[in-house]
C-alpha positions in Angstrom: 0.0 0.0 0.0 1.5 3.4 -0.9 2.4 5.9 2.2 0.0 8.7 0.4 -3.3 6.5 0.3 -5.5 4.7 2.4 -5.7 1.6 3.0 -8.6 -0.3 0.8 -11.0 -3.1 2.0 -13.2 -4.7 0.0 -16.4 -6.6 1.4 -17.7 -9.6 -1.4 -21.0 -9.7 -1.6 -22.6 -8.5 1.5 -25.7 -9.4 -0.5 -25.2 -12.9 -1.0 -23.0 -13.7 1.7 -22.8 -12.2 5.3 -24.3 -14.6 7.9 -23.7 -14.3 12.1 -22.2 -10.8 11.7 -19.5 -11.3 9.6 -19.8 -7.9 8.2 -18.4 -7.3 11.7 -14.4 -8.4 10.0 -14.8 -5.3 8.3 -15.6 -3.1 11.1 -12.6 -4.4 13.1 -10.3 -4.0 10.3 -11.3 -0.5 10.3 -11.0 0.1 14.1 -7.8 -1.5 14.0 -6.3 0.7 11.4 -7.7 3.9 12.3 -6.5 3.2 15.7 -3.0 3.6 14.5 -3.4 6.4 12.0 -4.1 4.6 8.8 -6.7 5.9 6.5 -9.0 3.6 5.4 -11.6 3.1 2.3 -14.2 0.9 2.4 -16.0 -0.7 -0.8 -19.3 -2.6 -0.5 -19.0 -4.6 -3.7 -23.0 -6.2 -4.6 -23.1 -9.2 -6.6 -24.2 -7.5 -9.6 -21.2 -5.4 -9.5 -17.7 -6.2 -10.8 -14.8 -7.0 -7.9 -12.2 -4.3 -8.3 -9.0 -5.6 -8.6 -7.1 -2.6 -6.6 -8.2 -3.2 -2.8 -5.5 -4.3 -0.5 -7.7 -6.5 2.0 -10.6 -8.7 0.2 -13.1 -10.2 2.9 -16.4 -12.8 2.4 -18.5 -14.3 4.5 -20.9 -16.9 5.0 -24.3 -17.9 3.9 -27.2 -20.2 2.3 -26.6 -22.5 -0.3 -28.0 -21.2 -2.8 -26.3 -17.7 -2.1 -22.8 -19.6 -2.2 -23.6 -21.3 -5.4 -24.6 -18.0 -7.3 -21.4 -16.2 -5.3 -19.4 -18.8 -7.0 -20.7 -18.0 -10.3 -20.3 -14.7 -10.4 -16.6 -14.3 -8.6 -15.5 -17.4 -11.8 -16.8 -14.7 -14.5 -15.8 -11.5 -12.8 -12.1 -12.6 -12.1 -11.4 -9.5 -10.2 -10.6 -11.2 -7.2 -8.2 -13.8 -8.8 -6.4 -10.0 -10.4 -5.8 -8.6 -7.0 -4.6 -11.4 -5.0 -2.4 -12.3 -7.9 -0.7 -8.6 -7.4 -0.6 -9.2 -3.8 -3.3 -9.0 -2.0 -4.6 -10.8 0.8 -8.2 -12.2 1.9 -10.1 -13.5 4.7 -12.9 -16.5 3.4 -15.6 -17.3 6.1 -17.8 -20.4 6.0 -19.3 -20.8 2.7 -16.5 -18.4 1.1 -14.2 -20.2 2.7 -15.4 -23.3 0.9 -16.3 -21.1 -2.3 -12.0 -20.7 -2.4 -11.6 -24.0 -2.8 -11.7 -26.2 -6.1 -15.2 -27.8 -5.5 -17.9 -27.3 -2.7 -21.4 -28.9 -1.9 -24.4 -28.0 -3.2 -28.1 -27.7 -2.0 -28.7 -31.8 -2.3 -24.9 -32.2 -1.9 -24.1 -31.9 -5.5 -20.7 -30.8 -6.4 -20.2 -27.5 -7.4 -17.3 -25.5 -8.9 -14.8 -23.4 -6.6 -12.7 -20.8 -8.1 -9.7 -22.4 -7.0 -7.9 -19.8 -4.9 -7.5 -22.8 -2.3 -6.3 -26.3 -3.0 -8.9 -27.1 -0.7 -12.0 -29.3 -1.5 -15.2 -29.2 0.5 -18.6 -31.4 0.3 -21.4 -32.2 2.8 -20.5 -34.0 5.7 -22.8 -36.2 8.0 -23.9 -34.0 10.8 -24.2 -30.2 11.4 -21.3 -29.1 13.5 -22.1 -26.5 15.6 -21.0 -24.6 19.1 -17.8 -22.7 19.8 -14.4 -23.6 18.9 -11.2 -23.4 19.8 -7.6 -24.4 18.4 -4.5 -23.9 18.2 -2.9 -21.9 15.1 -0.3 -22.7 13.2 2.8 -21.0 14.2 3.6 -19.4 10.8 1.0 -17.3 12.3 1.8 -16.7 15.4 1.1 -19.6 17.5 -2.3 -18.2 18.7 -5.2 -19.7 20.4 -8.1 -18.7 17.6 -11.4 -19.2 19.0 -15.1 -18.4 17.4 -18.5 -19.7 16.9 -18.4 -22.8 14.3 -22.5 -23.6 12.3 -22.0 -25.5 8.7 -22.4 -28.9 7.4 -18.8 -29.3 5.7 -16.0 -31.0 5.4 -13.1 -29.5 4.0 -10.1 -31.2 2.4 -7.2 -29.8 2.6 -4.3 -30.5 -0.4 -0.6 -29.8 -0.7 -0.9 -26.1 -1.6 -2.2 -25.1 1.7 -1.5 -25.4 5.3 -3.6 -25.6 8.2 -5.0 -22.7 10.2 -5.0 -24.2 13.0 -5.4 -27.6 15.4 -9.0 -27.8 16.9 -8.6 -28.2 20.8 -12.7 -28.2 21.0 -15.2 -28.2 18.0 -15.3 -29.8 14.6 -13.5 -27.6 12.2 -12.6 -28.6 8.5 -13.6 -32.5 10.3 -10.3 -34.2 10.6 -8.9 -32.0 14.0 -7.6 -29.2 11.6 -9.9 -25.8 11.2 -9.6 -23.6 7.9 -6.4 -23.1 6.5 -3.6 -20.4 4.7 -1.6 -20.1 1.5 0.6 -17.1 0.9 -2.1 -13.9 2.0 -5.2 -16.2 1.8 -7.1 -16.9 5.0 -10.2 -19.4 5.4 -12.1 -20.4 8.5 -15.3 -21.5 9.1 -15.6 -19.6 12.2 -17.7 -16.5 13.1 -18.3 -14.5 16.3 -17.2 -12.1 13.9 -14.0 -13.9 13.7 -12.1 -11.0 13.7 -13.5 -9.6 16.7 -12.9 -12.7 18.6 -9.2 -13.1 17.5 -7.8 -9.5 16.8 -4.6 -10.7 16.4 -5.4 -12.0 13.4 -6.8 -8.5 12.2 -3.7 -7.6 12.3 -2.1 -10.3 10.4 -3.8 -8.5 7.6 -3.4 -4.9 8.4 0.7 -6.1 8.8 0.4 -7.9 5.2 -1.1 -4.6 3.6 1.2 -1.9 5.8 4.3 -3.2 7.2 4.6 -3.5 10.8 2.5 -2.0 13.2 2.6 -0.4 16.7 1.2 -2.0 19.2 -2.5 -1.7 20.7 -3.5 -2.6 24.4 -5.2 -5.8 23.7 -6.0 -6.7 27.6 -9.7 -6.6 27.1 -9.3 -9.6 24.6 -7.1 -11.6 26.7 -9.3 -11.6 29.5 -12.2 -12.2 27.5 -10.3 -15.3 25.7 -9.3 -16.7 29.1 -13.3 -16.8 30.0 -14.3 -18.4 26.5 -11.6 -20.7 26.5 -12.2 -21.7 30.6 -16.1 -21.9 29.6 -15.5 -24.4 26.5 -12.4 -26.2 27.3 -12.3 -29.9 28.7 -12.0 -30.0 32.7 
């Protein structure tokens, strides 16, 4: 991002896709940046509108089945999003965009449906709805963090060469085989809300380190007391 401009998030979608207050990513990213002096621009981009390929942080979140499928659609045809993270970019993938970034994802009656391939990651319907809060432990090309949020989906994600785990689920279900979402170069998926952002700051600013360079710290005591009670409330005895 150049010193002279602000910094650009993009929101996919908010139409088709923004379930459990994921919208909320956005707002944190804001907060986060302003907080430290970075101007920030905004861009609601609507389904029937073209993804600009000039934004520096590229957030979607979840939704229906039918919302994802037509989301698919339309991000395959545009190819805006595939321009910008190809230039550097980077982008946070909740839920059903999370599975949307794979290769292949699962339909309304399970059917496969075309990705757009951002992810070597393949998805499909798995037997039973997971859903309560999660918790795990992140990769440490990340940071090492405890990332926890509020998990409701019926997938199972399959995860290929290309990509590496998120994280390690200590509680919850995750991607299904005791790994949850994953990360390749400046691509984030989860399937966890709360927003997830707002849950695990830390990884706010991940991004906002991506797009700017290093940061200056924020007092972030708030959060750790509030993760201690989340993870004491959900965590084995």
């Amino acid at each position: 991002m150049p010193s002279d401009s602000a910094l650009r998030i993009v929101w996919i979608y908010p139409d088709l896709l923004s379930t459990y207050g994921d919208q909320g990513n956005v707002l944190i990213l804001e907060q986060r940046a302003r907080k430290r002096g970075i101007p920030v621009e905004t861009v609601y981009v609507r389904s029937a509108d073209p993804v600009p390929d000039s934004g520096d942080i590229y957030l979607i979140g979840g939704g229906e089945d039918r919302p994802q499928i037509l989301a698919a659609e339309r991000l395959r045809r545009d190819g805006g999003l595939h321009r910008a993270i190809d230039r550097g970019a980077s982008m946070l993938a909740v839920c059903a965009g999370y599975q949307i970034m794979g290769t292949v994802f699962g339909g309304e009656e399970g059917q496969p449906v075309e990705g757009i391939g951002l992810l070597d990651i393949q998805s499909s319907r798995g037997p039973a709805r997971a859903v309560g809060e999660l918790a795990a432990e992140v990769d440490t090309g990340l940071g090492g963090h405890v990332l926890t949020g509020f998990e409701n989906h019926m997938g199972v994600t399959r995860l290929g060469p290309g990509v590496r785990p998120l994280s390690r689920t200590i509680v919850g279900i995750g991607n299904g085989d005791g790994t949850e979402g994953c990360h390749a170069g400046k691509i984030v998926g989860t399937y966890l809300h709360g927003p997830a952002l707002a849950r695990n700051p830390w990884l706010a600013d991940v991004f906002l380190g991506w797009a700017t360079g290093p940061l200056t710290p924020i007092d972030d005591a708030w959060y750790d007391r509030l993760r201690d009670e989340r993870l004491k409330a959900v965590l084995p005895r």
